[in-house]
N, C-alpha and C positions, 0 to 999 in steps of 0.2 A: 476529539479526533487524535489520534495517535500521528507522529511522524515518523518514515524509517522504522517500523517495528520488524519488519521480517517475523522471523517464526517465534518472537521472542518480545511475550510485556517490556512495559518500561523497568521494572524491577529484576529483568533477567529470569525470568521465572518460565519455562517452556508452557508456550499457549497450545490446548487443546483444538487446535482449529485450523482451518488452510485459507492464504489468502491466494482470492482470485482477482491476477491483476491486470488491470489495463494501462494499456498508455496511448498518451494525447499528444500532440505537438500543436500548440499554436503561440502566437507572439503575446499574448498577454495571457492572465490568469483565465483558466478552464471555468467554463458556465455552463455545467450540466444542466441537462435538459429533461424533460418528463421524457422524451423516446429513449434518449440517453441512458435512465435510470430503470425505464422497462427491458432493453437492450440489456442491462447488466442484470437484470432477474432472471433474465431467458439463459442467460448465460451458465447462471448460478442454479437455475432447476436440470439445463442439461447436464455439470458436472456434475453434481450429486446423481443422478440417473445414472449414467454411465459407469462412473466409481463405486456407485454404492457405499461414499464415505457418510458418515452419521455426523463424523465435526461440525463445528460451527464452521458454518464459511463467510469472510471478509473479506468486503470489497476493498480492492488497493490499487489505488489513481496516481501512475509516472508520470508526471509531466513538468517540463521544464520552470513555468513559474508560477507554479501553483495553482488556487482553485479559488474563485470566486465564493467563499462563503457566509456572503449574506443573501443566501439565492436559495429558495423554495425544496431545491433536490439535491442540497448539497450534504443533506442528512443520508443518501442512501450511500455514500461513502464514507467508510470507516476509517479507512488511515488513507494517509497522502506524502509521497515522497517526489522531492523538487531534484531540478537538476542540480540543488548546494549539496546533496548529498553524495554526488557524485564528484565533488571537487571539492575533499577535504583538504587541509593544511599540509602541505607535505612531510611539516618536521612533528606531525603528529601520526604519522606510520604513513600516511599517505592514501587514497583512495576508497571507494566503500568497498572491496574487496577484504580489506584491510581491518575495518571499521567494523563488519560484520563480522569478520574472524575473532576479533575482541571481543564480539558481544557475547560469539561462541564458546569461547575460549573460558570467559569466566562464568558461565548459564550453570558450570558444575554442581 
């Protein structure tokens, strides 16, 4: 499972593909659920219908402390981004505003 990938492999390398992302809020790690993972299918055959996009599409779970995964449905998500990635180091450019522009910046 990737972390923070945005549009963009670990390698920098532009991913053919679109993540469809949701977010959770709860106080401990996210424990998806079979309705849960059907919920994200249903999701994922409406966008493709409506856009008519051919990409691959990837499931991408916000949520503050991550995801329970040693749990049955935690395969039907792809990537996962915590709320640590929204409080980077400040003397390292500061925020994932930031962090993602980096990633952009060097994808050339």
């Amino acid at each position: 499972m990737a972390r923070l990938s945005g549009n963009y492999l670990s390698n920098r390398i532009p991913a053919r593909g679109v993540n469809l992302c949701e977010m959770k809020f709860t106080e401990d790690p996210f424990a998806p659920t079979r309705e849960f993972i059907h919920e994200i299918e249903r999701k994922k055959t409406a966008f493709r219908r409506e856009t008519g996009t051919r990409h691959q599409i990837f499931t991408t779970l916000i949520t503050p402390y991550g995801m329970e995964e040693i749990n049955a449905y935690a395969a039907g998500i792809d990537n996962l981004v915590t709320a640590d990635a929204f409080f980077i180091d400040p003397g390292s450019g500061g925020g994932i505003a930031c962090h993602l522009a980096g990633i952009l910046d060097t994808a050339g």
